[in-house]
C-alpha positions as a Markdown table, in Angstrom:
| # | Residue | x | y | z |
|---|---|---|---|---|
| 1 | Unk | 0.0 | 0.0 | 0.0 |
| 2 | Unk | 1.6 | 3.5 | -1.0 |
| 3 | Unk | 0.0 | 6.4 | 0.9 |
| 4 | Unk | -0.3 | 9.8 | -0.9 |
| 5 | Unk | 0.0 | 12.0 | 2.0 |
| 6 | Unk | 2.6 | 9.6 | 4.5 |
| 7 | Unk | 3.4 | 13.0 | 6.9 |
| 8 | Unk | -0.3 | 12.4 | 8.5 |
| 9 | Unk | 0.2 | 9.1 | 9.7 |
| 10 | Unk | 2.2 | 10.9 | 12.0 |
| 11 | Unk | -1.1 | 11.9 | 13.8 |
| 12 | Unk | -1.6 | 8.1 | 15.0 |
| 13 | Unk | 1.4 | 8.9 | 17.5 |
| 14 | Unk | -2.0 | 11.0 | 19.2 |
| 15 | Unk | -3.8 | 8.1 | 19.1 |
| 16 | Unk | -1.1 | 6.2 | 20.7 |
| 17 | Unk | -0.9 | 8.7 | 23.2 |
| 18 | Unk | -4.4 | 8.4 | 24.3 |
| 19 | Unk | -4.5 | 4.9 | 24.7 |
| 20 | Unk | -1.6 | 5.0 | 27.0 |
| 21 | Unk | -3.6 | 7.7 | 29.3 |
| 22 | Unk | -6.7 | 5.3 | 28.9 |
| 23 | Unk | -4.4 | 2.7 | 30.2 |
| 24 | Unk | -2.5 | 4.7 | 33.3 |
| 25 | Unk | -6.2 | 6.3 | 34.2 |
| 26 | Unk | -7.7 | 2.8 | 34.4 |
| 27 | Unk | -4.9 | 1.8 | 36.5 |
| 28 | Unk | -5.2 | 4.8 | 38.7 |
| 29 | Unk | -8.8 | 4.1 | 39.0 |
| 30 | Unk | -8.6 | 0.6 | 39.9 |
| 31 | Unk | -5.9 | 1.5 | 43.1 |
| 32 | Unk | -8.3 | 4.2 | 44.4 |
| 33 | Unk | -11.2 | 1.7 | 44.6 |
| 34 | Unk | -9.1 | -0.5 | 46.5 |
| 35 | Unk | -7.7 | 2.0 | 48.7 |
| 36 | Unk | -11.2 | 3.9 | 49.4 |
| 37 | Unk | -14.4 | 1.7 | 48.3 |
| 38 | Unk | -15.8 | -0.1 | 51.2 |
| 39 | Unk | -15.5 | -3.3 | 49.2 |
| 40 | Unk | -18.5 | -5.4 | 51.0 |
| 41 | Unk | -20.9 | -2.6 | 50.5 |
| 42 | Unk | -20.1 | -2.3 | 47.4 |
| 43 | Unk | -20.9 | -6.0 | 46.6 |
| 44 | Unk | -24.1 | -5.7 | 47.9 |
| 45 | Unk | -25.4 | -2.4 | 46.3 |
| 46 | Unk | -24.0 | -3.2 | 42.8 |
| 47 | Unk | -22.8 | -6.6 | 43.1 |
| 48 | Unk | -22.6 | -7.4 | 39.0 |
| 49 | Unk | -19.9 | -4.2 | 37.8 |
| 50 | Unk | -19.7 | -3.4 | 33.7 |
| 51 | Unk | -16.0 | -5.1 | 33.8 |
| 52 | Unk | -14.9 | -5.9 | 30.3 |
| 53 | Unk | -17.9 | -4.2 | 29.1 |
| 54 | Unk | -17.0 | -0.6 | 30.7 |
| 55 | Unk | -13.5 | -0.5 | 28.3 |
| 56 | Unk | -15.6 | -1.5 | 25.0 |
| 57 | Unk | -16.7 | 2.0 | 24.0 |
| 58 | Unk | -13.8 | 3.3 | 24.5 |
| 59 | Unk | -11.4 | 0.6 | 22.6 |
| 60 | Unk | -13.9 | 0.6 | 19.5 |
| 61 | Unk | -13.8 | 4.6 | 19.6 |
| 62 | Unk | -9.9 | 4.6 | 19.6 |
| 63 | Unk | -10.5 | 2.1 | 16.7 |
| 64 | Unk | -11.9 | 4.5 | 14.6 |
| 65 | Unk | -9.6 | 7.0 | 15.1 |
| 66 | Unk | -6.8 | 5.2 | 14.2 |
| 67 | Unk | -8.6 | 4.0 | 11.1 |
| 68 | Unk | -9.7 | 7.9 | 10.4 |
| 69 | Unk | -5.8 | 8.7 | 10.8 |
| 70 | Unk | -5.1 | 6.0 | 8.6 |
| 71 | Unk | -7.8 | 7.6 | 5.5 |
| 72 | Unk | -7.1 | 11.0 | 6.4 |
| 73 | Unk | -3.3 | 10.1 | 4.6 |
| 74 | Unk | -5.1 | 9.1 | 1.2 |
| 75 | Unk | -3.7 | 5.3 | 1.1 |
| 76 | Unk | -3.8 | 3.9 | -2.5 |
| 77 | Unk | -3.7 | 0.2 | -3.7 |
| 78 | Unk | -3.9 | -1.9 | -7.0 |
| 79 | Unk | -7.7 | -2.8 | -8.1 |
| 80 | Unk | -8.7 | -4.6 | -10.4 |
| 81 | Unk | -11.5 | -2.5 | -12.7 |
| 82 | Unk | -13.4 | -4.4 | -16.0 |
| 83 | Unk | -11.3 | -2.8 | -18.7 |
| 84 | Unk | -13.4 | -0.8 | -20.9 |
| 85 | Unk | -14.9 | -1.8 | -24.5 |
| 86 | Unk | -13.2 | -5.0 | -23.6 |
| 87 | Unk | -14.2 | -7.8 | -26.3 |
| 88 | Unk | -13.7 | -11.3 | -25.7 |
| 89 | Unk | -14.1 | -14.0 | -28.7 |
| 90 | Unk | -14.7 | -17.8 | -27.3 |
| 91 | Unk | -14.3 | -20.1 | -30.3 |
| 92 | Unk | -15.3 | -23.6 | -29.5 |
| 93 | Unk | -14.7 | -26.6 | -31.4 |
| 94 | Unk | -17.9 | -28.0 | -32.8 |
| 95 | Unk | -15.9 | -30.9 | -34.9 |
| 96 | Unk | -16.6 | -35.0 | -34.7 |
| 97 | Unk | -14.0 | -36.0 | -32.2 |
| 98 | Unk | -15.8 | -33.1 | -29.8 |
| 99 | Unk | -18.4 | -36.1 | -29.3 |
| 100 | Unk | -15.6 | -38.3 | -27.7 |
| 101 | Unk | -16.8 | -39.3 | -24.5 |
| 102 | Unk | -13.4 | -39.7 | -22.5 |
| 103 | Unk | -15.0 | -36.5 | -20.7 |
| 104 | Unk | -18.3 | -36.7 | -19.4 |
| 105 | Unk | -21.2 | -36.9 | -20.8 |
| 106 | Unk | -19.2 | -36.2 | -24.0 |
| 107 | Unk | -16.1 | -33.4 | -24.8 |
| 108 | Unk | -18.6 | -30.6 | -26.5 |
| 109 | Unk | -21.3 | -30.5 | -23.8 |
| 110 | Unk | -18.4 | -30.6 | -20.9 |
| 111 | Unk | -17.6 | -27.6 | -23.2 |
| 112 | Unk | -20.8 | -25.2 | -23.2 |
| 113 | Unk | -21.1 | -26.0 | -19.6 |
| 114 | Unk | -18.1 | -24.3 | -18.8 |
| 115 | Unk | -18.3 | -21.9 | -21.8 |
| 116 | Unk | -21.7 | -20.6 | -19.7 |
| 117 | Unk | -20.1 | -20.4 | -16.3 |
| 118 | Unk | -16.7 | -18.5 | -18.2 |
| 119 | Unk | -19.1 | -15.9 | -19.6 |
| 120 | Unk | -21.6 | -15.8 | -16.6 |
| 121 | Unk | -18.1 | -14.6 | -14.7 |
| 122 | Unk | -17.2 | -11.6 | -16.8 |
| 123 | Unk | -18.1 | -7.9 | -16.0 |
| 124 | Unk | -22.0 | -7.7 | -17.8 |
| 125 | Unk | -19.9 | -4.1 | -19.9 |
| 126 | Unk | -18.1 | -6.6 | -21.5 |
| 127 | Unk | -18.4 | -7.6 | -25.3 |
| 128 | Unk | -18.4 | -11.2 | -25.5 |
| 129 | Unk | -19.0 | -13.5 | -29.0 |
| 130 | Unk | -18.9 | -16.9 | -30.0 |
| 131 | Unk | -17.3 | -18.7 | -32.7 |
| 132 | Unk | -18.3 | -22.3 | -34.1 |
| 133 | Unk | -15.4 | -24.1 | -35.7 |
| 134 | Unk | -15.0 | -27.5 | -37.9 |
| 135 | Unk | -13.9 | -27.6 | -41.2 |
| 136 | Unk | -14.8 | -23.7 | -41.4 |
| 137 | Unk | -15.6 | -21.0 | -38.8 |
| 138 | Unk | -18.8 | -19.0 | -38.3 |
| 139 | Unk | -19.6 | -16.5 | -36.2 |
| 140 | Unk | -22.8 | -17.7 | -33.8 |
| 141 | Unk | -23.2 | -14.4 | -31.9 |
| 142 | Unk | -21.7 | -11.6 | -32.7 |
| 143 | Unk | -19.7 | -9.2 | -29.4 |
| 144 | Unk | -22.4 | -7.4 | -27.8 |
| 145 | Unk | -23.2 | -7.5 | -24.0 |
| 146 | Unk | -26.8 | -9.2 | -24.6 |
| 147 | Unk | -25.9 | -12.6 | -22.6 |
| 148 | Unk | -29.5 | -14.4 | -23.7 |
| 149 | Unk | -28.1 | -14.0 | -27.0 |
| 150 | Unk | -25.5 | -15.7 | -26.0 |
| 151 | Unk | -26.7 | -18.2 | -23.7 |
| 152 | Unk | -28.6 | -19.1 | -26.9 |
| 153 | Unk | -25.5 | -19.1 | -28.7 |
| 154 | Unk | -24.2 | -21.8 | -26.6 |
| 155 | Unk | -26.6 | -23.8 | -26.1 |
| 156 | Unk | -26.5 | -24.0 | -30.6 |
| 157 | Unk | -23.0 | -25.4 | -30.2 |
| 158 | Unk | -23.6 | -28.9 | -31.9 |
| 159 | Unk | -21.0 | -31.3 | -34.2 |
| 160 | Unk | -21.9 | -30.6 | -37.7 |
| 161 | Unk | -23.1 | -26.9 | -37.3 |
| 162 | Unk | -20.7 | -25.3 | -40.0 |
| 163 | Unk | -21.7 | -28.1 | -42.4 |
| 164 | Unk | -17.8 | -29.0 | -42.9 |
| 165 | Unk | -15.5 | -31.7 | -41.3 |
| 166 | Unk | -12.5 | -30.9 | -40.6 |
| 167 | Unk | -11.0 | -29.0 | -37.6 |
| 168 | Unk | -10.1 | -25.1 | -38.9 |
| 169 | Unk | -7.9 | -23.7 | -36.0 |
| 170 | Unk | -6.3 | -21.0 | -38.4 |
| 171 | Unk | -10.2 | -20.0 | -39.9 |
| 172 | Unk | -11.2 | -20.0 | -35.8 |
| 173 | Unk | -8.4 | -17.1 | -35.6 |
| 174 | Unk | -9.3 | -15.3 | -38.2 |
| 175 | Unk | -12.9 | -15.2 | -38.0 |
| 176 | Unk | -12.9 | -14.1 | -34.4 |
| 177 | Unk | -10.8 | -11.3 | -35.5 |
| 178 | Unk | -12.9 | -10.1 | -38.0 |
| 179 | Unk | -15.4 | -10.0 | -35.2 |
| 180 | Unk | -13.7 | -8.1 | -33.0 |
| 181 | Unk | -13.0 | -5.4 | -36.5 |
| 182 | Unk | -16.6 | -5.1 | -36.4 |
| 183 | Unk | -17.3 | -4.7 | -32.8 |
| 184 | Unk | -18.3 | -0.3 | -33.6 |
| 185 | Unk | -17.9 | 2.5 | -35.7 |
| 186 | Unk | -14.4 | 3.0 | -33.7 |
| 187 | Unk | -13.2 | -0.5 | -34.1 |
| 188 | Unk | -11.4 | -0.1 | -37.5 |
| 189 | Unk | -9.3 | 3.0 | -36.0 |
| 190 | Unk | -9.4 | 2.5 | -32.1 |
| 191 | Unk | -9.8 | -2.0 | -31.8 |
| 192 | Unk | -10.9 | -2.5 | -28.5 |
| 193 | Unk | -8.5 | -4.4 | -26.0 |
| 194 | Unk | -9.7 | -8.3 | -26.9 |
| 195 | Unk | -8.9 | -11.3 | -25.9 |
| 196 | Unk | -9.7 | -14.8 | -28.0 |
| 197 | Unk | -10.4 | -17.9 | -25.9 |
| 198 | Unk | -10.0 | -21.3 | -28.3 |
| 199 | Unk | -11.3 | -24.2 | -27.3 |
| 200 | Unk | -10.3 | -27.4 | -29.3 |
| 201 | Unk | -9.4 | -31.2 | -29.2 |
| 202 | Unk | -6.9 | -31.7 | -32.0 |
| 203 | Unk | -4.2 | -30.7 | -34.5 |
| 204 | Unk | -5.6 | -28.3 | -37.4 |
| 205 | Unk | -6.3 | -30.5 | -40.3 |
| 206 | Unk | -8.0 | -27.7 | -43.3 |
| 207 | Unk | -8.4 | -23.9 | -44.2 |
| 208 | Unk | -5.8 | -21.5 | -43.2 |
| 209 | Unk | -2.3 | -22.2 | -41.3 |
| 210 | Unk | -2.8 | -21.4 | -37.7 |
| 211 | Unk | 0.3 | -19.7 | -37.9 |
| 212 | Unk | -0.7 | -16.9 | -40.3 |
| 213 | Unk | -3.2 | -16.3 | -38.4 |
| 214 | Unk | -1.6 | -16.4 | -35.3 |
| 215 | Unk | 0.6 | -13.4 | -37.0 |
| 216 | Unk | -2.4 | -12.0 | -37.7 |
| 217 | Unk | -3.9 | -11.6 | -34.2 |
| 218 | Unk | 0.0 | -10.5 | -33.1 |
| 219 | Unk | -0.6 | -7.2 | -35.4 |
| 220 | Unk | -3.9 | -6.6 | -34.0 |
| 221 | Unk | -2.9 | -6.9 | -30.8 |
| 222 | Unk | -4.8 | -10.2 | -29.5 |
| 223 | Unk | -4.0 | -12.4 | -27.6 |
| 224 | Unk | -5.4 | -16.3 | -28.1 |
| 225 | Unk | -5.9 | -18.3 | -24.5 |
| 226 | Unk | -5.8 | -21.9 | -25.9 |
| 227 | Unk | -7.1 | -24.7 | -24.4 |
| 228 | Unk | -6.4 | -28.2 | -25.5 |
| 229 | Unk | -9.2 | -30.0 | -24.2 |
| 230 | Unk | -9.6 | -34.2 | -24.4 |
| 231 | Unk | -7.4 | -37.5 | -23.3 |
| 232 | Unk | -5.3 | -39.8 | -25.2 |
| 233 | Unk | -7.9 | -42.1 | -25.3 |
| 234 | Unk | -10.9 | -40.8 | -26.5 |
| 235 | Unk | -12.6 | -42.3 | -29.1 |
| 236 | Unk | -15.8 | -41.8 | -31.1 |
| 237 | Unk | -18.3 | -44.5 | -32.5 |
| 238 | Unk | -19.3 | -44.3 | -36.0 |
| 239 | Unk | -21.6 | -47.1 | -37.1 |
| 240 | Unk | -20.4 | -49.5 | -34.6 |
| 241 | Unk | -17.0 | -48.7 | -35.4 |
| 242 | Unk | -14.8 | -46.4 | -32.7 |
| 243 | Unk | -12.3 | -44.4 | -34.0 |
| 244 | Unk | -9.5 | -42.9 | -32.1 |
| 245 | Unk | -9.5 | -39.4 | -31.4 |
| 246 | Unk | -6.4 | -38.9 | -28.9 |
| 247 | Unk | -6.3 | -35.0 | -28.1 |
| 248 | Unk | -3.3 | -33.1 | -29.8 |
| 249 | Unk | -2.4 | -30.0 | -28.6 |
| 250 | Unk | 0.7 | -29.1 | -30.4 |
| 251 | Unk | -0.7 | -26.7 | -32.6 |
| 252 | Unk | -2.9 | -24.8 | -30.1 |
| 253 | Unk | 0.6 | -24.1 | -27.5 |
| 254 | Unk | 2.1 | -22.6 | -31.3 |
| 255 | Unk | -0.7 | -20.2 | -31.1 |
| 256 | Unk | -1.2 | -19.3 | -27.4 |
| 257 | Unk | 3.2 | -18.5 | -27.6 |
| 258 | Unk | 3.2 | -16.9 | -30.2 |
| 259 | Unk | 0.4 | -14.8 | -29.3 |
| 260 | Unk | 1.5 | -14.1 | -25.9 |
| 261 | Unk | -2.1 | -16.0 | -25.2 |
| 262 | Unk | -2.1 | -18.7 | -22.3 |
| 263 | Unk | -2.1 | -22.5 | -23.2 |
| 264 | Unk | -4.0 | -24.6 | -20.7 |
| 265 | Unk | -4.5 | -28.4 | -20.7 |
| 266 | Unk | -7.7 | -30.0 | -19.5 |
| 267 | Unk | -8.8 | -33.7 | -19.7 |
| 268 | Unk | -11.6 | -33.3 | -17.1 |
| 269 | Unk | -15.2 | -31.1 | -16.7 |
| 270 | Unk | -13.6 | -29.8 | -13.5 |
| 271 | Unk | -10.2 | -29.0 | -14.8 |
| 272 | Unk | -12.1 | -27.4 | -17.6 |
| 273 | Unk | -13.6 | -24.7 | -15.3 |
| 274 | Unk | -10.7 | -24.3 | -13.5 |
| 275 | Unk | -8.8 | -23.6 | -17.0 |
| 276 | Unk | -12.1 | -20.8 | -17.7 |
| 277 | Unk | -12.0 | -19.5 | -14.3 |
| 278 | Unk | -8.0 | -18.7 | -14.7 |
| 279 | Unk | -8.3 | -17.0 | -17.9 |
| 280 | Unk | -11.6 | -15.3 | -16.7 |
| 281 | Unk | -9.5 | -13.4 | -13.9 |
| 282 | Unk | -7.2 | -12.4 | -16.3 |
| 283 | Unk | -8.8 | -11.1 | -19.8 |
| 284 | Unk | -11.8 | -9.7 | -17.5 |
| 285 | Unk | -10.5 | -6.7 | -15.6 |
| 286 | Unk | -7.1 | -4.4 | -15.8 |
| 287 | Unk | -5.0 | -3.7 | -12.7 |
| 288 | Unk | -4.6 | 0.2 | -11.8 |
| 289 | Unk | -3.8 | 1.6 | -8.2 |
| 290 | Unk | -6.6 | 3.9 | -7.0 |
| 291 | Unk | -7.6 | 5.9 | -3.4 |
| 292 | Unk | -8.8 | 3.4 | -1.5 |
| 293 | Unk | -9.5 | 5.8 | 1.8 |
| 294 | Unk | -13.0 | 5.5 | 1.6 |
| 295 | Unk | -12.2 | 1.7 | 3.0 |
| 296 | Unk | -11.0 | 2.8 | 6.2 |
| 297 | Unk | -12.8 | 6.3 | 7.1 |
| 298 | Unk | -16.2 | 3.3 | 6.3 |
| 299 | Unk | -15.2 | 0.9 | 8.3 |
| 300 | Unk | -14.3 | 3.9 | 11.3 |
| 301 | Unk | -17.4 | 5.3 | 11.2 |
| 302 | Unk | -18.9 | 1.2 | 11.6 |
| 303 | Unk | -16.3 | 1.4 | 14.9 |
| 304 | Unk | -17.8 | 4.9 | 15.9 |
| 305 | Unk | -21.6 | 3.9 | 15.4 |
| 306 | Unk | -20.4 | 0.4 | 18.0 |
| 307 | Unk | -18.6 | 2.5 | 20.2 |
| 308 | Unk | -21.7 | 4.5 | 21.0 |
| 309 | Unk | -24.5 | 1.5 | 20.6 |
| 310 | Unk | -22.3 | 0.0 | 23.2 |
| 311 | Unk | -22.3 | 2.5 | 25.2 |
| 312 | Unk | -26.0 | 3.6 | 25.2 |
| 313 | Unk | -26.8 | -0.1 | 26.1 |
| 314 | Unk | -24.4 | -0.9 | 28.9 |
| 315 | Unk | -24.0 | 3.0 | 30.5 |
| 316 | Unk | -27.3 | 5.0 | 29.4 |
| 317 | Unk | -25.0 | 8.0 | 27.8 |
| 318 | Unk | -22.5 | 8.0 | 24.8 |
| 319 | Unk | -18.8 | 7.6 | 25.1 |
């Protein structure tokens, strides 16, 4: 914490000062009972005394003005704030081998599970859109901050949707970017900070090389969050027949490097989240040190309002 005027901290050396009196009046107090106070009359007349209760008041007041001293010297500290006309592009995988069920109930629904509980976690000013991708790419919903739309757009996600087999890592790039281009008028001058999160199971097998568009998203500025999402031994049944569908995330750790993206392995629902709850925390807000002051004169006044609650109750007057 870094305090924008330090020289008034100094004051709490007042504070100090009166808890030390508090302490040395008490004791005072206590030895002049002893010495003077008819001790068995006073047992009968009040024979329950306030004892821990009597120094209440006066501990929560001294609270709150240490934590007055402490706001009074404008204390500032990194928060995290939802960075503005942030876009964020989840492309998902929507291919054959998505149906492998090596992850339960199957790879692609583990997917939009966790695809819903990324988005549900993002600030509701952010732009989000999702990308289908097989053989081709498509844009399902494009970035907007209407989340039915794209709860609906999720809940489309299905193996066959772009109408091509395949798995199109390069075309996932690309069209997310062109998504982001399109976000607003400003867009094409001023992009807005974006992130792309890629979802997939394999290696790309058609349309463009993952790598140009990697270079692609480098220019623009983008990051691409990979995740490589399967086991070695999933498998899919076609007619009777399984066929092998081992994950392969070679090409998707390419991307996220040379991107300066994050590459994440998941072969389970719950690793899954984990992975969306990571990048969530970091594509979701910006880090920027503000006056946090208000934190402290707050929770002082909370001290101030005990100190005198207590002290109605137990003594019938305020401290």
């Amino acid at each position: 914490m870094i305090w924008q005027s330090p020289l008034r901290l100094w004051l709490l050396l007042g504070v100090l000062a009166l808890v030390v009196a508090y302490l040395v009046m008490q004791r005072r107090r206590s030895r002049y009972a002893v010495r003077f106070t008819n001790l068995r009359l006073l047992d009968r007349v009040a024979p329950q005394r306030p004892a821990w209760r009597r120094h209440v008041p006066a501990g929560l007041f001294l609270a709150m003005l240490a934590l007055l001293v402490v706001g009074f010297a404008r204390p500032t500290a990194e928060v995290r704030v939802p960075r503005e006309r942030a876009t964020v592009m989840v492309a998902v995988d929507v291919s054959t081998s998505m149906l492998a069920t090596d992850v339960e109930p199957d790879r692609l629904a583990a997917a939009k599970e966790a695809a819903r509980r990324f988005v549900k976690g993002l600030p509701d000013e952010f732009n989000v859109g999702l990308v289908a991708f097989a053989g081709s790419a498509a844009v399902l919903v494009p970035p907007g901050t209407d989340r039915d739309a794209l709860e609906e757009g999720i809940d489309r996600l299905a193996e066959g949707i772009t109408g091509v087999q395949g798995t199109a890592i390069g075309e996932a790039i690309n069209t997310s970017l062109g998504a982001v281009k399109s976000l607003d008028n400003e867009a094409a001058k001023e992009p807005p900070p974006a992130r792309i999160i890629l979802l997939s199971d394999g290696a790309n097998t058609s349309g463009m090389d993952p790598m140009e568009a990697a270079a692609e998203a480098v220019t623009a500025e983008v990051p691409v969050h990979s995740i490589s999402f399967g086991t070695p031994s999933g498998f899919v049944d076609r007619g009777g027949r399984p066929i092998q569908v081992p994950v392969d995330g070679q090409t998707l750790k390419a991307v996220a490097e040379e991107t300066g993206g994050m590459f994440h392995e998941a072969s389970t629902s719950d690793e899954l989240r984990a992975v969306y709850d990571d990048i969530g925390s970091s594509v979701g807000y910006r880090t920027e040190r503000q006056d946090v002051s208000a934190r402290f004169i707050g929770l002082g006044l909370v001290f101030a309002m005990g100190a005198a609650a207590g002290s109605m109750r137990w003594f019938s007057r305020l401290p």
